[in-house]
ZAZALO-197733 format. One record per residue: residue in one letter; residue number from 0; z, x, y of N, C-alpha, C in turn. Coordinates in steps of 0.2 Angstrom, whole numbers. Each point is the difference from the previous one (the first is absolute). Example, Ala and Ser with C-alpha at 12.3 -4.5 7.8 and 13.67 -1.06 7.14 Angstrom:
{r 'a',0,{39,66,-28},{0,-4,6},{0,4,6}},
{r 's',1,{-4,-2,5},{1,4,6},{3,-4,5}},
REM end
This chain:
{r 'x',0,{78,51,11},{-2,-1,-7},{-4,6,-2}},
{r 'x',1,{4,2,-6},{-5,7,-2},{-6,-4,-4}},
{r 'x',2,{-5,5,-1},{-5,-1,-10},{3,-5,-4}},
{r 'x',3,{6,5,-2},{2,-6,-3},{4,-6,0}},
{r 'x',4,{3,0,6},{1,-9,2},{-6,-3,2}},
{r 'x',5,{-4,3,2},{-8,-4,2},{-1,-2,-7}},
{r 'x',6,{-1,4,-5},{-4,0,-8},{6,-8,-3}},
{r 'x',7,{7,2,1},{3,-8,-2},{1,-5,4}},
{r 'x',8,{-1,1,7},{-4,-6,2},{-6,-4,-1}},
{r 'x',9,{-4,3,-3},{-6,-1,-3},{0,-1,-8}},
{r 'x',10,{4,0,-2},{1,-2,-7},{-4,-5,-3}},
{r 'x',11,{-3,1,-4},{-3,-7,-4},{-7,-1,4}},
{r 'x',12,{-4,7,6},{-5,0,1},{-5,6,0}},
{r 'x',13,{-6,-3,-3},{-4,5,2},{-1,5,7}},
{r 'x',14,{0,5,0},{-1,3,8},{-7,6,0}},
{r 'x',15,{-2,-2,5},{-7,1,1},{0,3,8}},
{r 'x',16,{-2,6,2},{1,2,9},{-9,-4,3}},
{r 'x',17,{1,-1,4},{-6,-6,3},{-2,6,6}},
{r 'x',18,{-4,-4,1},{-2,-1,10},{-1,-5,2}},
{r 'x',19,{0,-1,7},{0,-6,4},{-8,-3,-3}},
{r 'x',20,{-8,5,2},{-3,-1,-1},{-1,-1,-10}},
{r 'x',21,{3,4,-4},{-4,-3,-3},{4,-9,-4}},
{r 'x',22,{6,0,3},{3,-9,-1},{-5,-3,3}},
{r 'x',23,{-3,1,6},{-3,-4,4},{-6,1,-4}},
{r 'x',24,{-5,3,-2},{-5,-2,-5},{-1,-1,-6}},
{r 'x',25,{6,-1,-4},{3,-3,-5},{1,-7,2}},
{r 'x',26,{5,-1,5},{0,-9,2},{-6,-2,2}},
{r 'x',27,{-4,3,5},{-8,-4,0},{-5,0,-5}},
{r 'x',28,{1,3,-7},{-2,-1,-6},{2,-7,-2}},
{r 'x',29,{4,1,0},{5,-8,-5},{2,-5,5}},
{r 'x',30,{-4,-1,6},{-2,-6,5},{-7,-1,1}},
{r 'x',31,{-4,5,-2},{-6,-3,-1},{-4,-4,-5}},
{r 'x',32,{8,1,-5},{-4,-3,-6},{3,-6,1}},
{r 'x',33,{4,-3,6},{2,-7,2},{-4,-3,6}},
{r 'x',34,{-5,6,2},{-4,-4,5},{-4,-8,-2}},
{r 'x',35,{0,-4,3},{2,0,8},{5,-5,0}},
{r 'x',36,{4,0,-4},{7,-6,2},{5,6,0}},
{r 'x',37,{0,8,2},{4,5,2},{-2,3,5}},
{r 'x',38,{3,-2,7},{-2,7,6},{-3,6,-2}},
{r 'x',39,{-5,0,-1},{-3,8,1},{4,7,2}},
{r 'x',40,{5,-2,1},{6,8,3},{4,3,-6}},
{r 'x',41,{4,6,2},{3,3,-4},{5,-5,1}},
{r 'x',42,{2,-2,-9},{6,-4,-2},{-1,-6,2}},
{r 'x',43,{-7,-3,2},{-1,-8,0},{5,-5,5}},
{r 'x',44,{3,-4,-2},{2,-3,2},{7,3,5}},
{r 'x',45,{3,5,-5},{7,2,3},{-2,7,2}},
{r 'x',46,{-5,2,6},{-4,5,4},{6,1,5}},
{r 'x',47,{3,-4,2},{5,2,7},{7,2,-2}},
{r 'x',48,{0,-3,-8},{8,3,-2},{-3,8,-1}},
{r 'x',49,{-7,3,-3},{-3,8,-1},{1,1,7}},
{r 'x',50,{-3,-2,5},{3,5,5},{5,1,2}},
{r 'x',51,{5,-5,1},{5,2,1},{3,4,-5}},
{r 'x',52,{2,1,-7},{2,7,-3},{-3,5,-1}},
{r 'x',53,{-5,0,3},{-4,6,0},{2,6,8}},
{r 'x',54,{1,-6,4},{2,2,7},{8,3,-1}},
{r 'x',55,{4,-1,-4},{4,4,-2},{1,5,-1}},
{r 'x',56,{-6,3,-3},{-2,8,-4},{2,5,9}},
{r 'x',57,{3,6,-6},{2,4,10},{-7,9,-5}},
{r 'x',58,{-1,3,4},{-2,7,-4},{6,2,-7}},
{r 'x',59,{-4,4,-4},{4,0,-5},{4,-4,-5}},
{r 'x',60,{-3,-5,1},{2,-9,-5},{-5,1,-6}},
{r 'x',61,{1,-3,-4},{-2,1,-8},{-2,-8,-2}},
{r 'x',62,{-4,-2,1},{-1,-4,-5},{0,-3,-5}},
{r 'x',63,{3,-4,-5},{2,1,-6},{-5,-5,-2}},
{r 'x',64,{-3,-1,-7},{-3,-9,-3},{6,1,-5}},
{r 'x',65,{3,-7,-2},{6,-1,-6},{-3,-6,-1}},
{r 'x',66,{-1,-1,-8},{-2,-3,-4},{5,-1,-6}},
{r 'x',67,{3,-7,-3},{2,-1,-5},{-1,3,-7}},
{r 'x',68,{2,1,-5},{-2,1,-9},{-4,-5,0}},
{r 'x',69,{-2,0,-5},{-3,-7,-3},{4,-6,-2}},
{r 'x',70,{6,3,-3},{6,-2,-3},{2,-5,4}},
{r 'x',71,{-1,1,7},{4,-4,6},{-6,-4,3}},
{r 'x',72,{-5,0,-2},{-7,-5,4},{0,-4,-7}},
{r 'x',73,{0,0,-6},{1,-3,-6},{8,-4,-1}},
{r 'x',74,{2,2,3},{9,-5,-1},{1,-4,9}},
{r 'x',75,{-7,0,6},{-2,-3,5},{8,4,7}},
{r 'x',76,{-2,8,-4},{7,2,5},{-4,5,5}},
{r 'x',77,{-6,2,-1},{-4,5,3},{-1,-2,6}},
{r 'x',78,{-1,7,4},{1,0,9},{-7,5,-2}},
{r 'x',79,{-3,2,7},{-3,5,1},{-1,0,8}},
{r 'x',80,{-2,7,3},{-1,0,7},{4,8,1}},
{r 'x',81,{-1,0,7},{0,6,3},{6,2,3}},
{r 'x',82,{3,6,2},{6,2,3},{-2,6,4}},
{r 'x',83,{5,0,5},{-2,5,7},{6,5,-2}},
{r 'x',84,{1,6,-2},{7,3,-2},{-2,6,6}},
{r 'x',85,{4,0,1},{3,6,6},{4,6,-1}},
{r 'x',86,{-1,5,-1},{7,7,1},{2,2,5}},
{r 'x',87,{6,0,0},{2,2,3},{2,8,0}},
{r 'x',88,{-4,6,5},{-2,5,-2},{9,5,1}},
{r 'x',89,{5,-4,2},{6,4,3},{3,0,-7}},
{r 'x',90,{1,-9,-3},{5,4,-5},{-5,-2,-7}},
{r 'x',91,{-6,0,3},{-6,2,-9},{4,-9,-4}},
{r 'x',92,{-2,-4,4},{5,-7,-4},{-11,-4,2}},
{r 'x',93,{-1,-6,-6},{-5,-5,2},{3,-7,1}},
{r 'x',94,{-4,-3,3},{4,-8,1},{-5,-4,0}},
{r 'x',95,{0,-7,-1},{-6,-3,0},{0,-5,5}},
{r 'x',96,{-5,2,6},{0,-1,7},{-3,-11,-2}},
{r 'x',97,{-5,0,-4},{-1,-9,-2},{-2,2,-3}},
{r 'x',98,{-3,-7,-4},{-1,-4,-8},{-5,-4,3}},
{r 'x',99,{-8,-1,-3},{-4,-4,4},{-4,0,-8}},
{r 'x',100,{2,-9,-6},{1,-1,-4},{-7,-2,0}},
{r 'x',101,{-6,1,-5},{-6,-3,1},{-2,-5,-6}},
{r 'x',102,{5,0,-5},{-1,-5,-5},{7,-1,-3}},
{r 'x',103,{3,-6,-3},{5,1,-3},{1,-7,-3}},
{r 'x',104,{-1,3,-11},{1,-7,-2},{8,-5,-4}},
REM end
């Protein structure tokens, strides 16, 4: 998948480049304001599904955050969460290694 196969799989999202560290102190912002009926950890309750897609990441993996319009969180179609995209540096192609969805209404 080139840019632009990546950019229309991603259609109808916001795209934002992350890091691992700052998802994880964004998630422990917004579990602390659910203390104490949410684990204390990065992404609360669903902490073992985060490491496992985190533990997919290889060197040279990118991060994505994708977020819905408004349009689609107001018509109850919005997603939001993160992506692991990968290039492949022989034929310059990105592909998205997973999907680790953090809200979706």
């Amino acid at each position: 998948m080139d840019k632009k196969t990546l950019r229309k799989e991603f259609a109808g999202f916001k795209l934002q480049k992350a890091t691992v560290e700052e998802a994880e102190a964004k998630s422990l912002a917004e579990v602390a304001e659910c203390a104490p009926r949410v684990p204390q950890v990065t992404f609360g309750f669903a902490h073992d599904e985060w490491e496992v897609f985190k533990a997919k990441m290889e060197p040279g993996d990118e991060l994505i955050f994708f977020d819905s319009f408004d349009i689609d969180w107001f018509t109850l179609c919005g997603s939001k969460g993160y992506a692991i995209v990968r290039l492949d540096v022989s034929s310059n192609k990105f592909w998205v290694v997973a999907r680790y969805v953090t809200c979706m209404s």
